[in-house]
C-alpha positions as CSV (number, residue, x, y, z in Angstrom):
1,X,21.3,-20.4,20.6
2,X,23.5,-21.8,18.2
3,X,23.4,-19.4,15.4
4,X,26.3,-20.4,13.2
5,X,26.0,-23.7,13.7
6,X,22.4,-23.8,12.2
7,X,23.5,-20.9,9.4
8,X,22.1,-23.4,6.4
9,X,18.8,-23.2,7.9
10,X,18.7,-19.8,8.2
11,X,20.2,-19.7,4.7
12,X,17.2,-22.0,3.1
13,X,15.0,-20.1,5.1
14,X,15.8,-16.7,2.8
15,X,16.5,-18.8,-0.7
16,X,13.1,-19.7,-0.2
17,X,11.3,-16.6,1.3
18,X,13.5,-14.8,-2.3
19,X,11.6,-18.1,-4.6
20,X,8.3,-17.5,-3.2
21,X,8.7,-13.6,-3.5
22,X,10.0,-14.0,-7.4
23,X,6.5,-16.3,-8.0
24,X,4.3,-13.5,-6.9
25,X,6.3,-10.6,-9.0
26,X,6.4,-13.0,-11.7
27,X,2.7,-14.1,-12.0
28,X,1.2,-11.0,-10.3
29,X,3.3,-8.2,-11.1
30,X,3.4,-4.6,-9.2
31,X,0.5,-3.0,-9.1
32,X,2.0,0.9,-10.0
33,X,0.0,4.0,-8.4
34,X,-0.6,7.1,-10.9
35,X,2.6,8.5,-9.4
36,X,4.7,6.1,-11.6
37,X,2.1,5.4,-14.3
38,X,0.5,8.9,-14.7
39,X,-3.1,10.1,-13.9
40,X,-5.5,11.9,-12.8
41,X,-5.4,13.7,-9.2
42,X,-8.4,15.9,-7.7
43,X,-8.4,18.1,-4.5
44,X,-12.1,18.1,-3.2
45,X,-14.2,19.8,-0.7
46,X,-17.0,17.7,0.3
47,X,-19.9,19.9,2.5
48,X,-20.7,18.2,5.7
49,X,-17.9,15.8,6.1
50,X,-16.9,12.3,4.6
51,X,-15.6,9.2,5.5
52,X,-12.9,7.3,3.2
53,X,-15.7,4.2,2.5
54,X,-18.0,6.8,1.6
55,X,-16.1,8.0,-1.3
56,X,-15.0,5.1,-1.8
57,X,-18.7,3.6,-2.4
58,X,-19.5,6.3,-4.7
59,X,-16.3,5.8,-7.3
60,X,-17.4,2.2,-7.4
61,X,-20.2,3.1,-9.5
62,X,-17.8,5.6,-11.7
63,X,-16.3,3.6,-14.9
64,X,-13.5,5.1,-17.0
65,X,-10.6,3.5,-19.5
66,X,-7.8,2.3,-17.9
67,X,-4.6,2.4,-20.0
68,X,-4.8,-1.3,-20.9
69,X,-8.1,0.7,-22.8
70,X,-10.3,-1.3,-20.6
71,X,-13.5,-0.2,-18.7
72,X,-12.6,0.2,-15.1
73,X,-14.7,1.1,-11.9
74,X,-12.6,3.4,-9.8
75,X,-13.2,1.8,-6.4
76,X,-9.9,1.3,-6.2
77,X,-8.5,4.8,-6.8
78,X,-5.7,6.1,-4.2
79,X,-8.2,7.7,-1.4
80,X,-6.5,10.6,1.2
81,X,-7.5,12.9,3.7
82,X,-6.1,16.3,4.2
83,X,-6.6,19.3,5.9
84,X,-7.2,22.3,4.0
85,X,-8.8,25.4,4.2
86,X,-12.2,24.7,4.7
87,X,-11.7,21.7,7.1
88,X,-11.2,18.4,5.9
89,X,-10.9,17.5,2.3
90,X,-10.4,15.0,0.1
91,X,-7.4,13.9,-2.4
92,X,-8.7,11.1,-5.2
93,X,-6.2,9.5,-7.7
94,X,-7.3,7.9,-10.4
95,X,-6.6,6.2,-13.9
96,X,-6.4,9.7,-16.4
97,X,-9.9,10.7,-16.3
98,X,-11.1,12.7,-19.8
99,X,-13.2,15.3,-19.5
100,X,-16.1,13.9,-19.7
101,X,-14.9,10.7,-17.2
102,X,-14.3,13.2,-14.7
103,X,-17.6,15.3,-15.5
104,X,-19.2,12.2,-14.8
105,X,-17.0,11.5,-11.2
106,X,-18.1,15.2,-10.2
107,X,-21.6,14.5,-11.0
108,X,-21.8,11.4,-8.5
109,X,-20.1,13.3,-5.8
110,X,-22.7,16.1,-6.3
111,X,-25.6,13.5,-5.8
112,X,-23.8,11.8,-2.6
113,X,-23.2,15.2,-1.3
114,X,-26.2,17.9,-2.5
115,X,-24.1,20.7,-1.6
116,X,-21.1,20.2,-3.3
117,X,-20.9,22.5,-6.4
118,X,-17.6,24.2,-8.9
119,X,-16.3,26.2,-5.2
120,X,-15.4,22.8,-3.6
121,X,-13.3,21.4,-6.1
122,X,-10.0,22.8,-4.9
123,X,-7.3,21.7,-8.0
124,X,-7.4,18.7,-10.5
125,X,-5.0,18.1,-12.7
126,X,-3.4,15.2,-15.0
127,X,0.0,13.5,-13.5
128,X,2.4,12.1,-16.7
129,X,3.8,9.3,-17.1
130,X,7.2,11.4,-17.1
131,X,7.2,12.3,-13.4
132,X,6.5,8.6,-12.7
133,X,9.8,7.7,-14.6
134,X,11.3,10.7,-12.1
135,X,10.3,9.5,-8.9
136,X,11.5,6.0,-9.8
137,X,14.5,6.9,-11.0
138,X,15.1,9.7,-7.8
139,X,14.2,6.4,-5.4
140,X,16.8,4.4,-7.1
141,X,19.1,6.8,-6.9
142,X,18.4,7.9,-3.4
143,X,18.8,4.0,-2.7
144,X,22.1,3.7,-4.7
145,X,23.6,6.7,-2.8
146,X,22.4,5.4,0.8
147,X,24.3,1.9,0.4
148,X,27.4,3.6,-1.0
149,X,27.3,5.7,1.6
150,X,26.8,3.0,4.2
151,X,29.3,1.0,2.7
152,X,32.1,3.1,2.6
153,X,31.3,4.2,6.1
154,X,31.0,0.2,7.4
155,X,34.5,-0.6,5.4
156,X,36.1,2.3,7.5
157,X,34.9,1.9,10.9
158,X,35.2,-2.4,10.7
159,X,35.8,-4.0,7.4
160,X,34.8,-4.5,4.0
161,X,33.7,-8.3,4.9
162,X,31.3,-6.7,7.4
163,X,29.8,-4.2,4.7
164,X,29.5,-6.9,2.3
165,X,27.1,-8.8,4.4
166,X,25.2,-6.2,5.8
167,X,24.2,-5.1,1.8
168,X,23.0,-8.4,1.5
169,X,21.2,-8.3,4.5
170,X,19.3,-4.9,3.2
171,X,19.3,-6.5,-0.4
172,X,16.8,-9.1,1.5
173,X,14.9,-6.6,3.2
174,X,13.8,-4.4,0.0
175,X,13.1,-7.4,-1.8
176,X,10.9,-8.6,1.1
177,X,9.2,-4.9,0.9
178,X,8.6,-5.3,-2.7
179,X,7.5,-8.8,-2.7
180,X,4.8,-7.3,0.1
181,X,3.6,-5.2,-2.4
182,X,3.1,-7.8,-5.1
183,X,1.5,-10.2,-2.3
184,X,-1.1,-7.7,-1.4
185,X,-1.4,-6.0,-4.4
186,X,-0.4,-2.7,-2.7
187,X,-0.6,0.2,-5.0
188,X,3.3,1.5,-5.6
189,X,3.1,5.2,-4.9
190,X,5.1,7.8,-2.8
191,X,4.9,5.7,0.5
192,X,6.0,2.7,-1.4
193,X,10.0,4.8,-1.8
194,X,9.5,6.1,1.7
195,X,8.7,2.3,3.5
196,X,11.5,1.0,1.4
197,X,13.9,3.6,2.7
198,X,12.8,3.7,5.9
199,X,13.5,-0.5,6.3
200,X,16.6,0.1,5.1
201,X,17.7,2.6,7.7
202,X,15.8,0.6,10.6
203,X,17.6,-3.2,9.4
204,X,20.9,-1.4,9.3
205,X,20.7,-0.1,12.7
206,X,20.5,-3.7,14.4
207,X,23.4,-4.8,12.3
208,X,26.1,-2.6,13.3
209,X,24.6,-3.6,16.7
210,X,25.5,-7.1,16.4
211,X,28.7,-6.3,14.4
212,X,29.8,-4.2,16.9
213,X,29.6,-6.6,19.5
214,X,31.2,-9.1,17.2
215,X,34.2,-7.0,17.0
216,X,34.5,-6.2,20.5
217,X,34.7,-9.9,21.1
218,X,37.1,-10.9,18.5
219,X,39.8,-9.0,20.6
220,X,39.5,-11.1,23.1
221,X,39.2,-14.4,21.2
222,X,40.9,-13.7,17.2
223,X,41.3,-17.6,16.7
224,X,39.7,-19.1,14.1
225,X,38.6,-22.3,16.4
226,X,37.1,-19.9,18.2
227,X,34.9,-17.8,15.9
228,X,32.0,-19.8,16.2
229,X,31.9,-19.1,19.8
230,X,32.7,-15.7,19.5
231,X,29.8,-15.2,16.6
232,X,27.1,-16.6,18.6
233,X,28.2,-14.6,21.8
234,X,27.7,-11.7,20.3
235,X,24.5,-12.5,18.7
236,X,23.1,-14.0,22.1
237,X,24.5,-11.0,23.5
238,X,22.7,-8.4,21.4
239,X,19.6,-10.4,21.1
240,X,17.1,-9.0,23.6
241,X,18.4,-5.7,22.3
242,X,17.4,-6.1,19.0
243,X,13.7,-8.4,19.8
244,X,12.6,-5.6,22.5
245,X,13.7,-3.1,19.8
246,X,12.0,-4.8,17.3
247,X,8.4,-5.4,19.4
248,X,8.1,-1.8,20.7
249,X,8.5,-1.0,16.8
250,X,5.9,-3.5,15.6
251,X,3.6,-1.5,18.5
252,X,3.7,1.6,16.8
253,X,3.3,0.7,13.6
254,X,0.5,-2.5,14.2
255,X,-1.8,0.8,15.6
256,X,-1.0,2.7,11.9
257,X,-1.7,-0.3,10.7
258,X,-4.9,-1.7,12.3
259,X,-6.6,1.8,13.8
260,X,-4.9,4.2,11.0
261,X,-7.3,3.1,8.3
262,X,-6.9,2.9,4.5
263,X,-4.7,6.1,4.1
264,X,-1.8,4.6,5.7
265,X,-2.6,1.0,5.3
266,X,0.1,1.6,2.1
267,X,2.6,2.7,4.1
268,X,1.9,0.4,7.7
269,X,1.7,-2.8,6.1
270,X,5.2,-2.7,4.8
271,X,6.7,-1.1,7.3
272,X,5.5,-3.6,9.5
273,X,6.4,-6.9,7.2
274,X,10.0,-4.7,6.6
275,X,10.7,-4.7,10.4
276,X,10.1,-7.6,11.0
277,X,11.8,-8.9,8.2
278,X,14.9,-6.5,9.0
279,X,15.0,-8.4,12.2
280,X,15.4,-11.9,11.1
281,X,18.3,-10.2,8.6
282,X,19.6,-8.6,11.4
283,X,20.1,-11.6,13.5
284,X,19.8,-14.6,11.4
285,X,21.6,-13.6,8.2
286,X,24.3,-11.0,8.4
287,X,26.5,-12.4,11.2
288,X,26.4,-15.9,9.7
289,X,27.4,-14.6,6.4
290,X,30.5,-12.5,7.4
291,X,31.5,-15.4,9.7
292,X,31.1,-17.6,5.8
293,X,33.3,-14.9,4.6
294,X,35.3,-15.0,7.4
295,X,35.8,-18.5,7.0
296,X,36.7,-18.9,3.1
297,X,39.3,-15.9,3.7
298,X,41.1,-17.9,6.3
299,X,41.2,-21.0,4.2
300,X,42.0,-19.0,1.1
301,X,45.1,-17.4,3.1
302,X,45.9,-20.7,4.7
């Protein structure tokens, strides 16, 4: 396949997945989770089992203020089983509940489940919007530290050229991931850092794949005539690599996704639109942009 011949395409391809992505975040916004906004979280034993819809069914008929001050149902409060001491149990997040709010969510678990009474209710306590601002600001950081890292570490090993383009690369995959979010109206909690985070690390793998190949080849062929050639070798070269790498991936997380119900829905969903999206990055983008870079520096010297 001719990969840097075709480069605009790939280009326009991205410029406009990035325009459609900006119309979502723009006209539907992010749809934060109580662990950036603040809320209310309650640890619950429910007697004789549970299943996510069921809970789910009976905070549909709970209403509470949002902080907007409107009346919300909580059917769509962050739902999570865990294993605790007495079995299985559940974690609910909601909007902050006030005491009477959350009197009133206790009082329709106790009528779905009889035998529910003050023993089963493990912890509840109110999440500020100050921790929110913490985790954001630890992700952020966490993300600034990881692309330093990587791009002193790419710099050394090949080039600064290479490191440039592989940023952008992950620059298009954690947009993607965010946009995913918007698009689907995903809550933005705790998985939300790690799915980000974890694309990053995947995308970056299958680069320095393909970049290392690139540089392999260039000692054999350093011409500029020939750096077409030797761009889409390598590419063509690595590419089985990176699509069998990519499916058996996409595997994994399609069963989290489609068998692992709504607990990990908010962390499969991503993950699986970030790997595949790290792919096309991978193989369509990066390369073609170093070899542009490439390009203008040779001109630039010449």
């Amino acid at each position: 396949m001719d990969f840097i011949g075709k480069r605009r395409l790939w280009f326009i391809i991205a410029l406009c997945i990035i325009a459609l992505g900006c119309a979502f975040l723009i006209f539907r916004g992010l749809n934060f989770g109580i662990d950036f906004t603040g809320g209310t979280r309650l640890m619950l034993n429910l007697p004789g089992g549970f299943t996510t819809s069921q809970v789910r069914d009976v905070l549909s008929k709970v209403e509470a203020t949002d902080a907007s001050d409107r009346t919300v149902t909580l059917e769509n409060s962050y739902i999570q089983k865990v294993i605790g001491a007495g079995g299985e149990e559940v974690v609910i997040r909601t909007v902050t509940l006030t005491e009477d709010e959350r009197a009133k969510l206790l009082t329709a678990i106790a009528v779905e489940w009889p035998e529910f009474s003050e023993k089963d209710i493990r912890n509840v306590e109110n999440v500020g919007p100050v921790v929110g601002g913490e985790l954001l600001r630890n992700a952020l950081l966490a993300l600034l530290l990881a692309s330093v890292g990587m791009v002193i570490y790419i710099s050394f090993r090949f080039q600064l050229k290479f490191a440039v383009a592989a940023m952008a690369a992950l620059l298009f995959d954690a947009f993607v991931v965010i946009a995913a979010f918007s698009v689907f109206k995903l809550e933005l909690n705790s998985p939300f850092v790690a799915s980000v985070l974890t694309i990053v690390g995947y995308s970056i793998n299958d680069t320095i794949v393909i970049f290392d190949r690139i540089r392999e080849n260039l000692k054999y062929n350093p011409g500029l005539k020939a750096l077409p050639e030797t761009v889409n070798l390598s590419i063509n070269q690595s590419l089985r690599r990176s699509i069998n790498t990519s499916l058996t991936t996409l595997l994994v997380v399609g069963v989290l996704l489609f068998a692992g119900g709504d607990t990990l829905k908010p962390f499969a969903l991503p993950l699986f639109i970030g790997i595949i999206s790290g792919t096309f990055s991978s193989i369509f983008l990066a390369s073609p942009l170093w070899y542009v870079l490439k390009i203008r520096e040779r001109k630039a010297r010449a």
